[in-house]
N, C-alpha and C positions, 0 to 999 in steps of 0.2 A: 652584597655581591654585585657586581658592577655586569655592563652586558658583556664586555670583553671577557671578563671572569667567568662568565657563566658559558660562555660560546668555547672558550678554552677547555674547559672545564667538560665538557660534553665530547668535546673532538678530540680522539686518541691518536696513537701513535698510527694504528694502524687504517682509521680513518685517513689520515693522513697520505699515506701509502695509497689506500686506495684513489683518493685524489690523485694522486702523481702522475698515477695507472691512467685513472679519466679523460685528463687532461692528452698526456703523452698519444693516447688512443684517436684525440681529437673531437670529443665531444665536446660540447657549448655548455655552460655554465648551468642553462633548465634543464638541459639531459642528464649531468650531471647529478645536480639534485633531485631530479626525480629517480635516478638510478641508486642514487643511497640513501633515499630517504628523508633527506634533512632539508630544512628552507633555503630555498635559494640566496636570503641573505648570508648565511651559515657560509654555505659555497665563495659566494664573492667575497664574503671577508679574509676564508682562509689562503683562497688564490692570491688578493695581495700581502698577506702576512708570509707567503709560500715564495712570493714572485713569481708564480704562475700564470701561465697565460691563455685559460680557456679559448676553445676557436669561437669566432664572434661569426654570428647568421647570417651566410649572403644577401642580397638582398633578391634574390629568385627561390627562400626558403622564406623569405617575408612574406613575399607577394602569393606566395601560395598557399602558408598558411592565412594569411587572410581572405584569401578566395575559397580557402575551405568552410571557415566561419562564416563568410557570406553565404555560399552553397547552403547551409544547413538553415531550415524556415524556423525563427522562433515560434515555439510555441506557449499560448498563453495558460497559466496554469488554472486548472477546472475545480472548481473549487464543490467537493463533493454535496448534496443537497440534504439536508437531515431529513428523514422521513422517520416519520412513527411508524411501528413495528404494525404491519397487516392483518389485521384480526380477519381469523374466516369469518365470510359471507355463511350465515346462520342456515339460509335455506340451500344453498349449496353443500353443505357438511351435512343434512339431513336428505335429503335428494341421496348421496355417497351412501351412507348407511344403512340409508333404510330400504334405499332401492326402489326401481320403478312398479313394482307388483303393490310394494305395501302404498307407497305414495304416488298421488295419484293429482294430475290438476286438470279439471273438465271447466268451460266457461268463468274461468277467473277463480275458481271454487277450488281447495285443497281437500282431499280425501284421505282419510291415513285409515287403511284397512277395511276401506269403501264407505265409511259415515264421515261424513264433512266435519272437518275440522279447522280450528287458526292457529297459527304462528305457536301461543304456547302450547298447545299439544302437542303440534310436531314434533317442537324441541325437545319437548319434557320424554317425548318417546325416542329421540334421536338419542337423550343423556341416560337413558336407560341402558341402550347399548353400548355407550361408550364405557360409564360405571362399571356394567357387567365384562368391559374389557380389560379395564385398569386404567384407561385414557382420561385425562382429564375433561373436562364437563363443559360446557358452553355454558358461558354465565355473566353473559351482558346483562341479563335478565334475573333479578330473583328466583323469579317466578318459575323460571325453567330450571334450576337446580334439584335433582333430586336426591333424596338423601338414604 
């Protein structure tokens, strides 16, 4: 099928029609086509197969469509940053939990239920609670999984 077969072939009778309308109404050949949808080649083909004579763009609808494109700042497109998914901060999730009564931090020292404690105990007591919630468990750590 050749292009003209195919452009024929596409454009009805009553496309057609609708062109006549377009034209007759004074629209320009991109209003047209953006009005029925079809590529603007579409259009210019069928106006001279029609002898038609879409209105052609003053030159004061030039000038201001292109002061309108000028008007508008391009913008450069941002191209999103991947980031790995945020794992909670471990003594923050344990702080949240267990609350300031149980956990406790005097001179750089961690207290969990007033007898000094590290890191794995905290957690291992922070995953207790979560467990006894249904929450999943903090488990950067082996260590800190409870079962």
């Amino acid at each position: 099928m050749t292009k003209v077969e195919y452009i024929r072939s596409e454009f009805t009778r009553e496309n057609q029609a609708e062109l006549w309308m377009h034209v007759n109404d004074g629209l320009t050949a991109s209003q047209i086509a953006e009005e029925m949808g079809k590529p603007y080649s579409t259009i210019t083909f069928w106006c001279e197969r029609l002898n038609l004579e879409p209105r052609k763009m003053t030159r004061k609808e030039i000038d201001a469509r292109h002061r309108a494109r000028q008007a508008v700042p391009k913008q450069k497109m941002i191209q999103p940053i991947e980031r790995a998914t945020q794992k909670p901060n471990p003594m923050q999730e344990a702080e949240l939990y267990l609350g300031k009564k149980r956990l406790q931090e005097r001179n750089g020292q961690y207290y969990l239920d007033g007898r000094p404690t590290g890191l794995n105990g905290i957690i291992r007591a922070t995953n207790t609670i979560l467990k006894a919630n249904g929450s999943p468990q903090l488990d950067a750590n082996p260590a800190w999984v409870v079962s």
